[in-house]
C-alpha positions as CSV (number, residue, x, y, z in Angstrom):
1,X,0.0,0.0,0.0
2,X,1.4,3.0,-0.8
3,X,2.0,6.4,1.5
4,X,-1.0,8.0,0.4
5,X,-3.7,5.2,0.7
6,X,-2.2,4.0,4.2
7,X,-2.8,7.7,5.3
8,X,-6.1,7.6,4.2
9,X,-6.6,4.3,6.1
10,X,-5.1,6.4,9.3
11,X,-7.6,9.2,8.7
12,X,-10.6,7.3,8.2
13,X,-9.7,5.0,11.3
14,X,-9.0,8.4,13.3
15,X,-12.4,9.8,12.7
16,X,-14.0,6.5,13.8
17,X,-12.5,6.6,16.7
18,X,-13.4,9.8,17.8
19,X,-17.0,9.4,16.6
20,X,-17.3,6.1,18.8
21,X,-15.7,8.2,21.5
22,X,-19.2,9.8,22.1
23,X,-16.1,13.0,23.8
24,X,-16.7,16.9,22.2
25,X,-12.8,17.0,22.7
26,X,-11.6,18.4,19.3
27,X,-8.5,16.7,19.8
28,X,-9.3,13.5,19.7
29,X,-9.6,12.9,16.2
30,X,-6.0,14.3,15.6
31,X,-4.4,12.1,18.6
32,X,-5.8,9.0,17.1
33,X,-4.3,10.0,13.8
34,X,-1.1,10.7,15.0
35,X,-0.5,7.6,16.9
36,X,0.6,4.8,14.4
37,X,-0.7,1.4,15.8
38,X,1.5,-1.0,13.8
39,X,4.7,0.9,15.8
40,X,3.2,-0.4,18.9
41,X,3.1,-3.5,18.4
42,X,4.9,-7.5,16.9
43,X,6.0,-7.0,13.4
44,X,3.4,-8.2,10.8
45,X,1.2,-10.5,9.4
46,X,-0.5,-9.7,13.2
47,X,-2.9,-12.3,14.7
48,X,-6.7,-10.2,15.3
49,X,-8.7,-11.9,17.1
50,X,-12.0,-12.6,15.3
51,X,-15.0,-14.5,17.5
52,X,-12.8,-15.5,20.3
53,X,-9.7,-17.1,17.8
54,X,-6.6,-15.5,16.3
55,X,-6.6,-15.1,12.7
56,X,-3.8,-14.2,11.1
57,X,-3.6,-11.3,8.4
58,X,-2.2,-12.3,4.9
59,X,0.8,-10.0,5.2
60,X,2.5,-7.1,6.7
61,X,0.5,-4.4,5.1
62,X,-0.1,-1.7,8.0
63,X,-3.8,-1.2,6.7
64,X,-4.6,-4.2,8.6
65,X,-4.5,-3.5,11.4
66,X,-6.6,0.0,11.4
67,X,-9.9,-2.3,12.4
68,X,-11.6,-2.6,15.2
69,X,-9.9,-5.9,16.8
70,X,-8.0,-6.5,19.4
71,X,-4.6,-7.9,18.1
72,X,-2.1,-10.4,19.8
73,X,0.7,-9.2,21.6
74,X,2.0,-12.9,23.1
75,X,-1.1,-15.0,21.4
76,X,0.8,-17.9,24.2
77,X,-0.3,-15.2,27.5
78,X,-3.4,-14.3,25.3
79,X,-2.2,-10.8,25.8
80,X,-3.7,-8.5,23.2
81,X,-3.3,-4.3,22.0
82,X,-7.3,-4.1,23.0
83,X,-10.0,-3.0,20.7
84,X,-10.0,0.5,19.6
85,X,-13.6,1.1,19.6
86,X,-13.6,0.2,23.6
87,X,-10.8,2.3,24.7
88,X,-12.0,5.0,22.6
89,X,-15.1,5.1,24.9
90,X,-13.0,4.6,27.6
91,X,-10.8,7.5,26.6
92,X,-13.7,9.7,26.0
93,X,-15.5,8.9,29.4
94,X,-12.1,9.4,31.2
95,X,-12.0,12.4,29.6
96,X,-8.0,12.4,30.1
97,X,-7.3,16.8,30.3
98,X,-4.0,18.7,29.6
99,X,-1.5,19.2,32.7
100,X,-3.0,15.7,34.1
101,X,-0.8,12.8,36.1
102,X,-2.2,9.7,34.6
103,X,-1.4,6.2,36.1
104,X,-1.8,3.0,33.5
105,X,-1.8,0.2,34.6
106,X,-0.7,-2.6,31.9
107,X,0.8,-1.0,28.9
108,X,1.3,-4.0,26.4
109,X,3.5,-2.3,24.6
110,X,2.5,1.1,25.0
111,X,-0.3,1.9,22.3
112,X,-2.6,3.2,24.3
113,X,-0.5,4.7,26.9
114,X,1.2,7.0,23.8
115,X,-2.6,8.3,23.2
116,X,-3.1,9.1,27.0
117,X,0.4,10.8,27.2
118,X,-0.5,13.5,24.0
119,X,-4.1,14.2,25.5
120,X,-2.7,15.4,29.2
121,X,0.2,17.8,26.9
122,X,1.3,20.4,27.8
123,X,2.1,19.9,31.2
124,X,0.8,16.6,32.1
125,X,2.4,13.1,33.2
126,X,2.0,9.7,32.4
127,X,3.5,7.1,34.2
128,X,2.5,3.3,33.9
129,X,2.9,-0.3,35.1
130,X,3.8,-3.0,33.4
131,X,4.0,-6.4,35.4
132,X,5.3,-8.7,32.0
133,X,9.5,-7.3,32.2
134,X,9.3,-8.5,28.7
135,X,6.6,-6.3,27.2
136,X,7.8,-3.3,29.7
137,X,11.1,-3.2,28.0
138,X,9.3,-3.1,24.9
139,X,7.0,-0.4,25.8
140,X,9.8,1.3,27.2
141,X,11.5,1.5,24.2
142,X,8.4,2.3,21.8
143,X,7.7,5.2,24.5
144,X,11.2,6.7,24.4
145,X,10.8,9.9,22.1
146,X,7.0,10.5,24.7
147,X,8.8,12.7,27.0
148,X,6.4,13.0,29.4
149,X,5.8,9.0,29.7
150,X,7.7,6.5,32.4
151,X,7.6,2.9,32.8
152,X,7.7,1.2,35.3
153,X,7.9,-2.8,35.6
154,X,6.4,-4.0,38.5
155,X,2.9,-5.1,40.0
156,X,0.6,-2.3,40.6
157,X,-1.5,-4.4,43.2
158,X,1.2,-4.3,45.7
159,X,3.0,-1.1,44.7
160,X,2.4,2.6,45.7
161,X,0.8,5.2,42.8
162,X,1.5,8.2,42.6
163,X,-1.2,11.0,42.9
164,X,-3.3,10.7,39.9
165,X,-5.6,12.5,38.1
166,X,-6.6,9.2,36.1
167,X,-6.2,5.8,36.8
168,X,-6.3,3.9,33.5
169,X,-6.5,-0.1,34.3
170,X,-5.8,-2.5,31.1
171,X,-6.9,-6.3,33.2
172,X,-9.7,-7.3,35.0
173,X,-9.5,-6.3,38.3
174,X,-12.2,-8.3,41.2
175,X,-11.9,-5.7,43.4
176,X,-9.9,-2.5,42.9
177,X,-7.2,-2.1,46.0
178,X,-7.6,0.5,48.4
179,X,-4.2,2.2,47.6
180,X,-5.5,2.8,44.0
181,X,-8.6,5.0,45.5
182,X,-6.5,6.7,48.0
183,X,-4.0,7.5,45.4
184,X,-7.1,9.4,43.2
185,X,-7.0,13.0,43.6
186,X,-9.6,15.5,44.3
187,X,-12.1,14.9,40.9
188,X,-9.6,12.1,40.0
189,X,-11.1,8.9,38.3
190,X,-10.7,5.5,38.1
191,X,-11.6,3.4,35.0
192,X,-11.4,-0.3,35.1
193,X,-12.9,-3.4,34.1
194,X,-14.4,-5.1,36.7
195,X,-14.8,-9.3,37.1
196,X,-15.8,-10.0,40.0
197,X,-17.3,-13.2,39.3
198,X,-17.1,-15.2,35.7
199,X,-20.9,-13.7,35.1
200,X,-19.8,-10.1,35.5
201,X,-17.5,-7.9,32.9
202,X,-18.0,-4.3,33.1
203,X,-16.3,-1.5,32.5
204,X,-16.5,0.7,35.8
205,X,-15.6,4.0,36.2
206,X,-14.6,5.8,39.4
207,X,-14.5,9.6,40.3
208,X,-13.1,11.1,43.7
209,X,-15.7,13.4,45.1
210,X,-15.4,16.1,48.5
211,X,-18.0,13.5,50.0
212,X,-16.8,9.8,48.8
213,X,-16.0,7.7,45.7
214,X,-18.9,8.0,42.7
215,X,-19.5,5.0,40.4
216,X,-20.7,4.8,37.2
217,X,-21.0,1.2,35.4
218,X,-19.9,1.5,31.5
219,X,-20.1,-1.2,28.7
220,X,-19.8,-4.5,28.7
221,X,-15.4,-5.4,29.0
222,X,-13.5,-8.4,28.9
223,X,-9.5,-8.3,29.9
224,X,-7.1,-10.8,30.8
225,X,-6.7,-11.0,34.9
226,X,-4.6,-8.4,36.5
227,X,-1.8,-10.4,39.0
228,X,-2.5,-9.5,42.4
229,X,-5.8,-8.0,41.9
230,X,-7.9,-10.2,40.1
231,X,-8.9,-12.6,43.3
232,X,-12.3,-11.3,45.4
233,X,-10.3,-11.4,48.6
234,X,-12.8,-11.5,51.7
235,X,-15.7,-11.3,49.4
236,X,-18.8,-11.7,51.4
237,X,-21.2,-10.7,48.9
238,X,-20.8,-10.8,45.2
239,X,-23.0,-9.1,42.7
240,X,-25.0,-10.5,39.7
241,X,-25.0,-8.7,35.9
242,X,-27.8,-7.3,37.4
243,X,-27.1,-5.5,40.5
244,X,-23.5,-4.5,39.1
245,X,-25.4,-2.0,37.1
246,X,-27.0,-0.4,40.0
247,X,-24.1,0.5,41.4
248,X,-23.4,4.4,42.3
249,X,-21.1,4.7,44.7
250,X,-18.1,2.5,46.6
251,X,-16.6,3.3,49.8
252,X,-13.2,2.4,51.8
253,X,-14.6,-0.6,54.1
254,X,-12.2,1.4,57.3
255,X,-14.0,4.4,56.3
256,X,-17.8,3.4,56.2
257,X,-19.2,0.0,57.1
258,X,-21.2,-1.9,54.2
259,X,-24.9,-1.1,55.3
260,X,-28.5,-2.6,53.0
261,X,-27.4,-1.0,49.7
262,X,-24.2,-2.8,49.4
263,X,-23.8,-4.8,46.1
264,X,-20.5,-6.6,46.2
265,X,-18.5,-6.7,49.5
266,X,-14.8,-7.4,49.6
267,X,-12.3,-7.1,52.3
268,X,-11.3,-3.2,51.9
269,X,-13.8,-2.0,49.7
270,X,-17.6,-2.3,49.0
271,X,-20.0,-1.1,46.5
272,X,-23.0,0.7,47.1
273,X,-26.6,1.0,45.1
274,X,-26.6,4.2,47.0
275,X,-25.5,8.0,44.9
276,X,-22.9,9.8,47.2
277,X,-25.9,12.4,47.8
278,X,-28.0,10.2,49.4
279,X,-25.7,9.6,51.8
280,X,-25.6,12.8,52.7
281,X,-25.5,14.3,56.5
282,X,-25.4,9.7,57.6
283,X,-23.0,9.0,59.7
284,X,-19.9,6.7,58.8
């Protein structure tokens, strides 16, 4: 394919993304655009996973990979670059802002992460944590010329974050650890997909209010597990695909006690039916 077609490709990819994006940010389009996706990941013919099994494209033409599939990073770990159409909603309901710290956690090798670092420019941070040593030296590398961008390899279950602005989670989490809500600034947020049982996939997002921890339930999300936070530890109650979408609020477990709107209970944190409003003038 030649220059001209391939940018055409970009383009037309570009302003799918920021359509699907459902975000009024004007940049979005352009940030999509200028983030190549075959740079950030194996060289080609790429396995895209079609219907739950890898198929593999007939060469190493970059146009095949501006689709919306997920593509294989290690096919063996079934670790994948995600979908475009779902972290472009993500992206726009994170609504990611210039001068922001963000903290992602599980870069692959570092698509995404690029497209976070250009939307919190000029002033803003990005620093993320990659468990695999393998694919963090990758990312690493592909993330050199980002100024703004550090890597990290390490688990982010058991590790300290720094304070955030936006927490941008890559696995399926069954709980998120407390250290992760503590480390959310004032109007931070938190978006993660949540499996918390083998019934329940959602994408959750989190945002740090004066009063508590607001919850709003997105689409429908399917990740790999993220190590060390992908076990309900001291789950006493577990939600079902329907009560997960009632959920409004979650709370520190040392900060409020679980009371009768609690959805899912785990050992530091809960999940509430109950909008941070309503709990308004009750006492911890």
């Amino acid at each position: 394919m030649d220059h001209d077609k391939l940018d055409d490709v970009r383009k037309s990819f570009a302003r799918e993304l920021a359509r699907v994006s459902a975000s009024l940010d004007p940049r979005l389009e352009g940030v999509f655009y200028r983030v190549h996706r075959e740079e950030f990941l194996p060289p080609g013919p790429w396995k895209l996973l079609v219907e739950g099994r890898y198929v593999e494209t007939p060469d190493s033409n970059p146009r095949h990979v501006y689709r919306n599939s997920a593509i294989a990073l290690d096919a063996r770990k079934g670790i994948n670059n995600g979908e475009p159409h779902l972290h472009a909603m993500w992206i726009g309901a994170a609504a990611p802002q210039p001068g922001e710290t963000v903290t992602q956690i599980g870069l692959g090798m570092g698509y995404y992460s690029a497209i976070l670092s250009l939307l919190v420019q000029p002033g803003g941070r990005l620093t993320g944590f990659e468990i695999d040593s393998e694919l963090a030296e990758i990312a690493r590398r592909n993330l050199k010329s980002f100024e703004n961008v550090s890597v990290i390899t390490g688990d982010a279950a058991s590790l300290e974050l720094p304070p955030s602005d936006l927490i941008y989670v890559s696995a399926g989490v069954a709980a998120p650890p407390e250290q992760w809500l503590a480390a959310l600034r004032p109007g931070g947020r938190l978006i993660f997909p949540w499996r918390p049982t083998a019934e329940v996939a959602l994408a959750m997002l989190v945002k740090r209010a004066s009063s508590g921890f607001e919850v709003r339930p997105l689409m429908s999300s399917w990740f790999i597990p993220c190590a060390g936070a992908s076990t309900p530890k001291g789950c006493t109650l577990a939600p079902n695909p329907s009560t997960a979408r009632r959920i409004r609020s979650t709370h520190l477990t040392r900060e409020r006690a679980p009371d009768e709107s609690a959805v899912a209970i785990y050992e530091h944190v809960w999940f509430s039916s109950t909008k941070l409003r309503d709990y308004s003038g009750s006492k911890a």
